[in-house]
C-alpha positions as CSV (number, residue, x, y, z in Angstrom):
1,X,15.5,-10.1,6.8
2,X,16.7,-7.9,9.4
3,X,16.7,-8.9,13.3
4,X,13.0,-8.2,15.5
5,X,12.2,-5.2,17.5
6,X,11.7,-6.2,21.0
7,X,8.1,-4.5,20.9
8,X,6.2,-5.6,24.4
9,X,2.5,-5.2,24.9
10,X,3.1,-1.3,26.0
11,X,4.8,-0.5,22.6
12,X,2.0,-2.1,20.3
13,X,-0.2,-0.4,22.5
14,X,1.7,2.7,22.2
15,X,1.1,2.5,18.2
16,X,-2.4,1.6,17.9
17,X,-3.3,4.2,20.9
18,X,-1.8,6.7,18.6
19,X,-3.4,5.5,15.2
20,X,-6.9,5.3,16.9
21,X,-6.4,8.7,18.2
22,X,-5.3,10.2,14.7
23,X,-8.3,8.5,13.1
24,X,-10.7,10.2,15.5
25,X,-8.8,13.4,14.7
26,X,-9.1,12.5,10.7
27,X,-13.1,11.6,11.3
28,X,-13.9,15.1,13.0
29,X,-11.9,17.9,11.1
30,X,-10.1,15.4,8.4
31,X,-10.3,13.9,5.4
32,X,-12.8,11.8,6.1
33,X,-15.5,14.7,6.7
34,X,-17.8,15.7,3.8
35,X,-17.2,18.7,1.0
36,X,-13.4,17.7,1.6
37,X,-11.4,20.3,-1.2
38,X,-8.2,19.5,-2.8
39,X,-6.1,22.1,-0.4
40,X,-7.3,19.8,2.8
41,X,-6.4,16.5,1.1
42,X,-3.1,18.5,0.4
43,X,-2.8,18.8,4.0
44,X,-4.0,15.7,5.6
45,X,-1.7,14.6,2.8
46,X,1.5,16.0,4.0
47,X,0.0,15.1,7.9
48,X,0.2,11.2,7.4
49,X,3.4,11.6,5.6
50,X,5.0,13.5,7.9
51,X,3.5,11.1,10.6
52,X,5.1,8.1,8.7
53,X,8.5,9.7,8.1
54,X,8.7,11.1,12.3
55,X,7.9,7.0,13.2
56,X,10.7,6.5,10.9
57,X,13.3,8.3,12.5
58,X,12.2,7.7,15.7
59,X,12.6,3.9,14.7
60,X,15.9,4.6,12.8
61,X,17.1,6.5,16.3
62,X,16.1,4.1,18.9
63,X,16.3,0.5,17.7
64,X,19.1,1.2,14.7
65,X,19.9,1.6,11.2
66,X,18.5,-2.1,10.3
67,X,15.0,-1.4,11.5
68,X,14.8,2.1,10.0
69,X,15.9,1.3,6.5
70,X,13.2,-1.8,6.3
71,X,10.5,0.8,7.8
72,X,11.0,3.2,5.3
73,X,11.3,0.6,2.9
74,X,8.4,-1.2,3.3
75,X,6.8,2.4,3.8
76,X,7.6,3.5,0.4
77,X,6.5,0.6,-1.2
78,X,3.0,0.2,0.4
79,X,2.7,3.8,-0.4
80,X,3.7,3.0,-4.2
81,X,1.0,0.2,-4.3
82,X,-1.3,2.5,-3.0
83,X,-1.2,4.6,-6.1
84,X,-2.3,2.1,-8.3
85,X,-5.2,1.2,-5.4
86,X,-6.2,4.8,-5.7
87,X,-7.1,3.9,-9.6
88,X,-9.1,0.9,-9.0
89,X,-11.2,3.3,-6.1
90,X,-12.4,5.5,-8.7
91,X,-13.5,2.6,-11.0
92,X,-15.1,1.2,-8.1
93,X,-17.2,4.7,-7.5
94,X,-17.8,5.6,-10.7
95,X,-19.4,2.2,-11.5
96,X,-21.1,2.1,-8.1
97,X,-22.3,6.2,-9.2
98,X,-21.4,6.9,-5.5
99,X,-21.5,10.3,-4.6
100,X,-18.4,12.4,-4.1
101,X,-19.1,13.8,-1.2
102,X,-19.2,10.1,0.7
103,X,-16.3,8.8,-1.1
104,X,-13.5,9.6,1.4
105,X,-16.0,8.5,4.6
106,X,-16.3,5.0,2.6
107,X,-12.6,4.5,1.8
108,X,-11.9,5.0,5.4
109,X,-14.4,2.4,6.9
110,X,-13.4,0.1,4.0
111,X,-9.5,0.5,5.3
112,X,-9.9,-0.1,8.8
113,X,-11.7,-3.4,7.3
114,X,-8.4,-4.0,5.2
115,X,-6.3,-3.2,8.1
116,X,-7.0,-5.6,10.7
117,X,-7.3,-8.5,7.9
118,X,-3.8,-7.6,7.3
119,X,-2.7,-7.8,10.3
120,X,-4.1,-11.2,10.1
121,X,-2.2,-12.1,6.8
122,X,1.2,-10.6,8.4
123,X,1.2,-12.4,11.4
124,X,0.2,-15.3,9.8
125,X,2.9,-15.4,6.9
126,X,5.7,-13.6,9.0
127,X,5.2,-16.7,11.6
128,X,5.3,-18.7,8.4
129,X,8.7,-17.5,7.2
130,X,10.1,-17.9,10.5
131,X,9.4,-21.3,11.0
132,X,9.6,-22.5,7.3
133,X,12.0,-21.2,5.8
134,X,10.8,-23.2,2.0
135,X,7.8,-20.6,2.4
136,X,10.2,-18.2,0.8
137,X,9.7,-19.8,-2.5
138,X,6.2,-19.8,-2.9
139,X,6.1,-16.1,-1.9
140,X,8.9,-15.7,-4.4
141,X,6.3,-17.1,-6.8
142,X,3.6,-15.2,-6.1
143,X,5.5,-11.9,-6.5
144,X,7.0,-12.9,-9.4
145,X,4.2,-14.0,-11.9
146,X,2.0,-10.9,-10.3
147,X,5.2,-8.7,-11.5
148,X,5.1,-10.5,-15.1
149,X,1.0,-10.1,-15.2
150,X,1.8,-6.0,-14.3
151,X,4.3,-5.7,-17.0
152,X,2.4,-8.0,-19.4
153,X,-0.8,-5.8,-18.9
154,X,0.9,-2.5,-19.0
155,X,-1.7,0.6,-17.9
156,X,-4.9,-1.9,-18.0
157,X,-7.4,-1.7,-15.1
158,X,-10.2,-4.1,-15.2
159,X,-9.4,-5.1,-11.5
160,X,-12.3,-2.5,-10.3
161,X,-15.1,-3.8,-12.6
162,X,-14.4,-7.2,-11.7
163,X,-14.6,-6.6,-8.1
164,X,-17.7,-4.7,-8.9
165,X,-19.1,-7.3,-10.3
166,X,-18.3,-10.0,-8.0
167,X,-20.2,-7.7,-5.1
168,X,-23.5,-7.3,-7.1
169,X,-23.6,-10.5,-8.1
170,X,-23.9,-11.3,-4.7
171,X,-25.4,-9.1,-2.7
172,X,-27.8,-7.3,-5.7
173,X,-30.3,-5.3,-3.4
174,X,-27.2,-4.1,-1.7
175,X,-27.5,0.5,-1.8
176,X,-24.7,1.9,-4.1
177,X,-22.8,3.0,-0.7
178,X,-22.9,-0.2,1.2
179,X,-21.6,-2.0,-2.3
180,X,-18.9,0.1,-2.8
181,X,-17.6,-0.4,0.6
182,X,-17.5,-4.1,0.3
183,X,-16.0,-3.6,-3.2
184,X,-13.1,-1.1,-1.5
185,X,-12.7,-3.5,1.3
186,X,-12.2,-6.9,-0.9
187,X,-10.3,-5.0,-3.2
188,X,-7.4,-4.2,-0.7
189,X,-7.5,-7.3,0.8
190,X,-6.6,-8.9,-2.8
191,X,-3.9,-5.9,-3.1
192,X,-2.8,-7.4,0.3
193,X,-1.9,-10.3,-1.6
194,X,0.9,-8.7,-3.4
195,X,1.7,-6.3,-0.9
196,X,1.9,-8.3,2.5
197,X,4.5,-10.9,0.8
198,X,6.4,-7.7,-0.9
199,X,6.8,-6.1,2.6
200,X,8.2,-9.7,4.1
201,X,10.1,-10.2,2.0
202,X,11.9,-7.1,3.2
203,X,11.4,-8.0,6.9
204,X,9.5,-10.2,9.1
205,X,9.2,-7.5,11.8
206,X,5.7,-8.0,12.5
207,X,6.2,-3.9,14.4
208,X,7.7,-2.8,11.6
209,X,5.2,-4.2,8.6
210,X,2.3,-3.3,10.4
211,X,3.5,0.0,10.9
212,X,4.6,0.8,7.7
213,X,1.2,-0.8,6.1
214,X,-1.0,1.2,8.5
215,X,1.0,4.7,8.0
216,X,0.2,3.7,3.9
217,X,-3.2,2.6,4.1
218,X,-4.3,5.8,6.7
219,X,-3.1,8.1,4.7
220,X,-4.7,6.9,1.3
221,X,-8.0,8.8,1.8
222,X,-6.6,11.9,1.7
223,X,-4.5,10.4,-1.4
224,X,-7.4,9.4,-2.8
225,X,-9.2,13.0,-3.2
226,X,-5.2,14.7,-4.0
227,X,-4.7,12.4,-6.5
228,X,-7.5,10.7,-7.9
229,X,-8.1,12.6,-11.2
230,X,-4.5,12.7,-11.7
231,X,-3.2,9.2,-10.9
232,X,-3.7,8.5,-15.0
233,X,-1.1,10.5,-15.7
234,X,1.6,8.2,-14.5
235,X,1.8,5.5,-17.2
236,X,4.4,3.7,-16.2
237,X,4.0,3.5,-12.9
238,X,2.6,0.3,-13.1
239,X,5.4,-1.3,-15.9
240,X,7.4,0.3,-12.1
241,X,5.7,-2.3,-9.9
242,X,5.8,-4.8,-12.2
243,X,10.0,-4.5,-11.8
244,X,9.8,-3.8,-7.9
245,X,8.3,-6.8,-7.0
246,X,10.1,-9.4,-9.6
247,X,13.1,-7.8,-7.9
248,X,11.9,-8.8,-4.4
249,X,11.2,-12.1,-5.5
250,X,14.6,-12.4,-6.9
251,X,15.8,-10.9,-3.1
252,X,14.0,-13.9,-1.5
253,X,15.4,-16.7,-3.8
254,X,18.8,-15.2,-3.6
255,X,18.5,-15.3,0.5
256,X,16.9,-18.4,0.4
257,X,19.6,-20.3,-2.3
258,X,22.7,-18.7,-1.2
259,X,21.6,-18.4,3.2
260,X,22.8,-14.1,2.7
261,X,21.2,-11.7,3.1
262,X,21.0,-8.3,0.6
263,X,21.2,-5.4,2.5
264,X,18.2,-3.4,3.3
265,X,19.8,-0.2,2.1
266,X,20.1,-1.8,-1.1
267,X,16.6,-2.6,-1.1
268,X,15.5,0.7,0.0
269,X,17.4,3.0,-2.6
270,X,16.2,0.2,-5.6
271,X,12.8,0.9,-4.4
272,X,13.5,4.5,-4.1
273,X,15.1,4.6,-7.6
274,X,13.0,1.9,-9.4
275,X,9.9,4.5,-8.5
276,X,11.6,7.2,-9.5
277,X,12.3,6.3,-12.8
278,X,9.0,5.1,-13.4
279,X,7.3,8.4,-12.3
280,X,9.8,10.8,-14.4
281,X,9.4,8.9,-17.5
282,X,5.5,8.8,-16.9
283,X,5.9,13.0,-16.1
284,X,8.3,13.1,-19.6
285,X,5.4,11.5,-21.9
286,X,3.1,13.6,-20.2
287,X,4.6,16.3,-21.4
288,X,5.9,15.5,-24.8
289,X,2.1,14.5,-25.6
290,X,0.9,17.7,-24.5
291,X,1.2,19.5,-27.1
292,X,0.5,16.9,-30.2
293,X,-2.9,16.8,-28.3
């Protein structure tokens, strides 16, 4: 865990002045507008990205080394998460038949939903940790048996039809729009089950996870239309996961068992590496099976 930024009232302000503002920006001329192509999701890409990584430096900069690395940390793996999120979206539209055109407008409604849930849920925990420190172990838990159902269940995806599902089941007059951004909204909260303890278990910095999960989560719209046809193609992203978040669990029993601490940089570049790994090998069967196809 490393040491909490002194953020006041003015600096949390600060943030979600700046966020709000953004989103107004993305709602007008981003990627939340309609007929949205692939070279503006590009670019609203690159815009929350480059957003995420200036906040990073600036953090790195003014309050130290510790604080940076467990930003960009944290950063990197909410943005990780978000890729397999972006494959449990499309099942959610395509089984919902909702239009294209209001996809991006529905993800971003259904985020801002997620968003100040997870607030809730890292508040909530981060106060938890703090105080008990034997809350460690049940988040160790957690991480670890959803790492072993990842790796267990490979490249399957039946999350979206179940949430599907569960939302016309009950609500069945609901319109295809209104059900899908329920479904998009409950499914990120349930992906903020993983998440939320993943990123704690990094740091309890209630500035720095909120920052790094809203820099993820704002920027997944655009994601969303860059990436959504594509995201298939990384196959073992998910086997990826799967080893990132056993790991973290082992980080939290070790600091729990043994009162040390691993080093955020360590955390950060097997994060960094763990990912990479995962995505060339996924890029390497992609292309061998190219041309047997």
């Amino acid at each position: 865990m490393t040491d909490s930024i002194a953020a006041g009232p003015l600096t949390w302000a600060g943030l979600l002045a700046f966020l709000a503002a953004m989103i107004v920006v993305d709602l007008r001329v981003g990627s939340a507008r309609r007929h949205m192509d692939v070279r503006t999701a590009a670019i609203w890409s690159a815009i929350w990205v480059g957003l995420a990584v200036a906040f990073g430096a600036g953090l790195w900069v003014v309050e130290g080394a510790a604080s940076g690395e467990a930003y960009f940390a944290g950063y990197v793996m909410e943005k990780a998460l978000s890729l397999d999120n972006v494959f449990v979206f499309t099942l959610i539209f395509a089984a919902l038949a909702v239009p294209r055109d209001e996809q991006p407008r529905i993800l971003l409604w259904g985020i801002l939903i997620a968003l100040v849930l997870r607030a809730i849920f890292i508040f909530a925990g981060a106060e938890a940790l703090e105080t008990y420190s034997w809350v460690a172990w049940p988040f160790a838990a957690l991480l670890a048996w959803t790492g072993w159902r990842i790796l267990r269940a490979g490249d399957d995806h039946d999350e979206g039809a179940k949430i599907v599902e569960r939302v016309r089941r009950r609500w069945p007059g609901l319109k295809p729009s209104v059900a899908a951004l329920l479904a998009v909204a409950l499914a990120d909260v349930i992906f903020a089950v993983d998440s939320v303890p993943a990123i704690l278990a990094i740091t309890t910095d209630t500035f720095v996870v909120f920052a790094a999960n809203a820099f993820a989560l704002l920027g997944l719209r655009a994601l969303f239309v860059l990436v959504a046809g594509a995201v298939a193609r990384f196959a073992y992203l998910q086997l990826g996961l799967g080893v990132l978040l056993i790991g973290i669990a082992g980080k939290l029993v070790y600091g729990e068992a043994t009162g040390e601490k691993v080093p955020t940089s360590i955390t950060l570049g097997s994060i960094v590496a763990v990912l990479a790994v995962a995505i060339g090998a996924s890029l390497v069967k992609e292309r061998r099976a190219a041309p047997a196809a």
